[in-house]
C-alpha positions in Angstrom: -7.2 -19.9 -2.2 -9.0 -20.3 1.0 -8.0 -19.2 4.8 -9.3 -20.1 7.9 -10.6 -18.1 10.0 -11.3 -14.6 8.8 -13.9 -13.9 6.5 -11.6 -12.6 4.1 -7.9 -13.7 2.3 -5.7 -12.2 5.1 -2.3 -10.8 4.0 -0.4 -13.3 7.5 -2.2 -16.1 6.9 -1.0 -16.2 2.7 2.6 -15.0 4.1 2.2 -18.5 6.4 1.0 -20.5 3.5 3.6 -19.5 0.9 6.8 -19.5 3.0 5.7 -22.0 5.8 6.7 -19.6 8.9 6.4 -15.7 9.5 8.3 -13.8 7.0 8.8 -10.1 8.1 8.7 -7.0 6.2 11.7 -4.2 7.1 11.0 -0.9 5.7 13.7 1.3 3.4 14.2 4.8 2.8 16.6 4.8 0.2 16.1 9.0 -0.4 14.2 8.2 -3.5 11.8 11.1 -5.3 8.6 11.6 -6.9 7.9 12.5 -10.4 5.4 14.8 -9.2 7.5 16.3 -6.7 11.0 16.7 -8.7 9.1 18.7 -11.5 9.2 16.3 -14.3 5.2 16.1 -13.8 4.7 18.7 -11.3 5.7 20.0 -7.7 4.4 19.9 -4.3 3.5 16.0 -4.3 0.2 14.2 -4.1 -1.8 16.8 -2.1 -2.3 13.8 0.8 0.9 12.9 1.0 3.6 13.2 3.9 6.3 10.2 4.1 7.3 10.3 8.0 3.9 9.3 8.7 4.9 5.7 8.0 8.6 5.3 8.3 10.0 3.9 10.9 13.3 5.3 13.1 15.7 2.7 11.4 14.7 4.6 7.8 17.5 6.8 7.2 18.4 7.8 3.5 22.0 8.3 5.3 22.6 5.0 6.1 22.6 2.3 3.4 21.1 -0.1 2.4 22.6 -3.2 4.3 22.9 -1.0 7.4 19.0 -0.2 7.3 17.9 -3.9 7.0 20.4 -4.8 9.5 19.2 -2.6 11.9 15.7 -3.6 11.0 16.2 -7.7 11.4 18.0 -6.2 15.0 14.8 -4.6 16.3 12.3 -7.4 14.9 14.5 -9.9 15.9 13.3 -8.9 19.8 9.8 -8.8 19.3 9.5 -11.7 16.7 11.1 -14.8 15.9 11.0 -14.2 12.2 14.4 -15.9 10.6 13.3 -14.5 7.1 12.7 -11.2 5.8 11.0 -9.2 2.7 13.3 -5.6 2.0 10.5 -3.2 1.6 11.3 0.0 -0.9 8.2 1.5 1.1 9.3 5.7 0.9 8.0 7.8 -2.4 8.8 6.3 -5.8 11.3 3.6 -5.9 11.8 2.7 -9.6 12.6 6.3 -10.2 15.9 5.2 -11.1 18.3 4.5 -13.8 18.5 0.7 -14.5 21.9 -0.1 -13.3 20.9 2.1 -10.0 18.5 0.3 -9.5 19.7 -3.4 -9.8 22.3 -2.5 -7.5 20.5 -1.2 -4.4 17.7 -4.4 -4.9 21.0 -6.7 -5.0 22.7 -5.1 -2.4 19.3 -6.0 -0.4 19.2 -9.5 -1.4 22.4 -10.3 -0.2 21.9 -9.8 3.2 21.2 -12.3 5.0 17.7 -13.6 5.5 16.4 -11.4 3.2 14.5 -13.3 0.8 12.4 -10.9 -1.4 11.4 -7.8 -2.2 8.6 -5.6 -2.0 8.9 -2.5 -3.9 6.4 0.4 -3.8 6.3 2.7 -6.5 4.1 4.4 -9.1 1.8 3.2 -12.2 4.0 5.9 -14.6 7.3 4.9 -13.2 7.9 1.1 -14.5 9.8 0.5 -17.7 9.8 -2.7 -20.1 13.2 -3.1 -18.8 12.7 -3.7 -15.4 9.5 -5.7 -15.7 11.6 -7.9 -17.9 14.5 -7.7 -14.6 12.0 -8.2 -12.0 10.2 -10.9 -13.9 14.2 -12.7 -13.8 14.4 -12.1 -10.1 11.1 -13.9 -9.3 13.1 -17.0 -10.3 14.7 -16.9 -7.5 13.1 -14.6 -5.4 9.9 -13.2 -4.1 9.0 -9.9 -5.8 6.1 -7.9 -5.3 5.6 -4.7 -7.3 3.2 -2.4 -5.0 1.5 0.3 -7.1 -0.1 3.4 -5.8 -3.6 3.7 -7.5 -5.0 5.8 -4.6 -8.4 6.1 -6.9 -10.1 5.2 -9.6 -11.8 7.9 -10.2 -9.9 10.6 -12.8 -11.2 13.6 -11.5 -10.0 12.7 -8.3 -6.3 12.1 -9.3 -6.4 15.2 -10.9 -7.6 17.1 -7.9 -5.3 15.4 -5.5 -1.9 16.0 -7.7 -1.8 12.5 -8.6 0.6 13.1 -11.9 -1.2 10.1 -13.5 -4.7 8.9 -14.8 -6.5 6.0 -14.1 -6.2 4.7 -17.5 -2.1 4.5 -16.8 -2.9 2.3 -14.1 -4.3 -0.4 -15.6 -2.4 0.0 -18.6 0.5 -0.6 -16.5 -0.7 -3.4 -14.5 -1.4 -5.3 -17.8 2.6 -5.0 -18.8 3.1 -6.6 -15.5 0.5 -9.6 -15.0 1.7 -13.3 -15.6 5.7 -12.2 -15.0 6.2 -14.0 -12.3 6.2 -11.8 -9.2 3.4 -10.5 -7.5 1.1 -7.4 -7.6 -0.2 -5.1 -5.5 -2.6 -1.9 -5.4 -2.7 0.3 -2.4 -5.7 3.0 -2.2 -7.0 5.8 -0.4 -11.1 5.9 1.1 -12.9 9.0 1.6 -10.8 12.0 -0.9 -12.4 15.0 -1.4 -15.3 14.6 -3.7 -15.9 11.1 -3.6 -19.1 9.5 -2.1 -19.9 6.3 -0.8 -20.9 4.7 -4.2 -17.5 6.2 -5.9 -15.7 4.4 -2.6 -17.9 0.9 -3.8 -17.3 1.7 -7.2 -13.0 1.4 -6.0 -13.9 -2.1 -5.1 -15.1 -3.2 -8.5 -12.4 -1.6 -10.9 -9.8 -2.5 -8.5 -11.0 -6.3 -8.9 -11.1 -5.5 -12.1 -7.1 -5.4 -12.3 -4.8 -8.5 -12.2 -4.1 -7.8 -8.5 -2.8 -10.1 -5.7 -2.9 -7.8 -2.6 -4.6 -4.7 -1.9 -3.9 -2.1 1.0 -6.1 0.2 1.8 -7.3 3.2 4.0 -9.2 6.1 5.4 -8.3 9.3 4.3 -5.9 10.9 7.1 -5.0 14.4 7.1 -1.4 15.2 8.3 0.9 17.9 9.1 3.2 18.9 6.5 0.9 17.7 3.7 -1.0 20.2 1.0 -4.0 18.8 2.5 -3.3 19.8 5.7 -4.2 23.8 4.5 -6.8 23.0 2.6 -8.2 20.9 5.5 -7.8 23.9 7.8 -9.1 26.4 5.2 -12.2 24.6 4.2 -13.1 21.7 6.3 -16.6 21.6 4.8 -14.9 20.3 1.7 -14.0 16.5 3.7 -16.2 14.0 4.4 -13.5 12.1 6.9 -14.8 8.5 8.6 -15.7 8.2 12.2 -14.4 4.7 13.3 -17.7 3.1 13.0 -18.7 4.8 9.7 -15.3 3.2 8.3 -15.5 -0.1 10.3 -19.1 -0.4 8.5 -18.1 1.0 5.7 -15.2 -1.4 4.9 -17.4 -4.4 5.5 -19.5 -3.2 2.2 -16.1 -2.6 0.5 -15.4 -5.9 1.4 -18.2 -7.3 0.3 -17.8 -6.0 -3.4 -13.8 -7.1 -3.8 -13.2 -9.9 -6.1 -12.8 -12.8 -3.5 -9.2 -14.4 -4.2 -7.5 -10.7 -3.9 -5.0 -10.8 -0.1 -6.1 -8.0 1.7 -3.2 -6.8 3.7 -4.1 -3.6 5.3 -7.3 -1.9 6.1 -5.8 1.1 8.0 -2.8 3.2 8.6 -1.5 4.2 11.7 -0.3 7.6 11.4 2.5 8.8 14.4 -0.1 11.6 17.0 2.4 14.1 16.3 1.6 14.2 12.9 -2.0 13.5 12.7 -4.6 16.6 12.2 -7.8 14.7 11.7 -9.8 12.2 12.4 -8.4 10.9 15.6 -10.2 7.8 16.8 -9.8 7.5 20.5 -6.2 6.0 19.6 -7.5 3.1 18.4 -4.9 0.0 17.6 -4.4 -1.5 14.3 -5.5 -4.5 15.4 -8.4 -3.0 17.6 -10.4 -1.7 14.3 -9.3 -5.3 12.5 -11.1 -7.2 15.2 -14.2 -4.6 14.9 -14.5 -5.2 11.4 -14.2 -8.6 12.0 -17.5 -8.3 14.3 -18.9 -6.6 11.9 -19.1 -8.9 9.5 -19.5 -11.7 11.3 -22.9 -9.3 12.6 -23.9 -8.7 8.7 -23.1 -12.5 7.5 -20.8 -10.9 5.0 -17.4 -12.2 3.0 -15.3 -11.4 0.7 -16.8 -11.3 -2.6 -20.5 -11.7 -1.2 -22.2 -9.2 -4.0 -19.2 -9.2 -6.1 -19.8 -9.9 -9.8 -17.4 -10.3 -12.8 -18.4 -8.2 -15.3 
């Protein structure tokens, strides 16, 4: 798979060459938990982790379903000409569910209209046989994407940062899923406590390592209402956060070492300034640091898969 212009496999431009037009995503908060959070692997939640930082004011576990992705295709509909839409399960854990639950609230989003897939995020310890084997019969039909949080591949880390699960459940689990039928996708975090530059390179090989079709990534952020927010504030020595330029040169490497036909989709996350504690880059745009690491590697000659090597 090849795409023009970027020095990279961008997440729009395999959106445009799959469905022929721009498909847009519409978030869901469907007042799902977290294994870690609920107590049947621990309490308190990844140590990172606050939801509001990414959902958007049509999210309301209140409302349902239909109403949510209605309201959703409403506002995109003003900015965008988008005629199709992908129902994103984006908030905590959302296969952690009973079976019939679950088919109903991903049917009860296919029916509405325009929606013409699903992208689900959830976790590499919550996925039973039983819905790979359901989400594998949706692809049929459908588009699926199953979006797992690995966050690191480094087991001390998940350990430290509450993760619930190892690394060696990760790829266990993506194995289960590859060659279904719908897609996969790992999301990550750069720059957790403890890790260094070459365990952030080393991310880029064992992720490529993994029978992934996207990855999203980004920088460590610290926000309010986290765990990480009081251990930020007691013992700040303890994070190594990026400047803008450290992670805009950073990523290029990171790039550099990812197997070349994975779809990036994200390199950052744009966390609400009400919410964010650290580091604050000058309110930089999404698409501000995306066109500096374009530079960037356009200034290094780099790609996608330049030093990458199968192993």
């Amino acid at each position: 798979m090849q795409f023009t212009g970027k020095r990279y496999l961008d997440y729009s431009s395999f959106i445009r060459a799959t469905f022929g037009e721009r498909v847009q995503k519409i978030s869901l908060d469907i007042g799902f938990s977290c294994p870690n959070r609920d107590g049947s692997k621990g309490y308190g939640g990844c140590t990172y982790c606050n939801n509001n930082t990414f959902n958007p004011d049509y999210c309301e576990p209140t409302k349902s379903i239909k109403e949510q992705l209605e309201q959703g295709i409403a506002f995109f509909g003003k900015k965008y000409k988008s005629i199709h839409y992908l129902a994103y399960f984006q908030a905590y854990t959302n296969t952690y569910s009973d079976i019939d639950s679950l088919k109903k609230m991903y049917e009860e989003a296919l029916n509405v209209s325009g929606v013409i897939g699903l992208v689900i995020g959830t976790r590499p310890d919550c996925i039973s046989d039983e819905l790979i084997d359901y989400f594998a019969f949706l692809s049929k039909k459908h588009f699926i994407s199953l979006e797992f949080g690995v966050e690191s591949t480094n087991e001390k880390t998940l350990l430290t940062v509450n993760r619930c699960h190892t690394f060696e459940e990760t790829k266990a689990t993506f194995e289960k899923c590859k060659n279904k039928g719908f897609h996969l996708g790992a999301h990550i975090i750069l720059g957790l406590p403890g890790e260094d530059k070459n365990d952030l390179l080393n991310h880029a090989k064992e992720v490529s390592k993994l029978p992934i079709d996207t990855l999203k990534m980004h920088h460590l952020q610290i926000v309010k209402n986290a765990v990480m927010a009081v251990q930020y504030k007691r013992n700040p020595e303890k994070f190594n956060l990026f400047s803008s330029e450290d992670y805009i040169d950073f990523i290029t490497d990171f790039i550099g070492n990812l197997r070349p036909d994975i779809i990036i989709e994200r390199f950052i996350s744009e966390t609400p300034h009400n919410l964010l504690i650290a580091p604050k880059w000058n309110n930089l745009k999404n698409f501000e640091v995306v066109a500096k690491i374009d530079k960037k590697l356009m200034e290094k000659d780099s790609w996608q898969g330049k030093f990458y090597t199968a192993n």
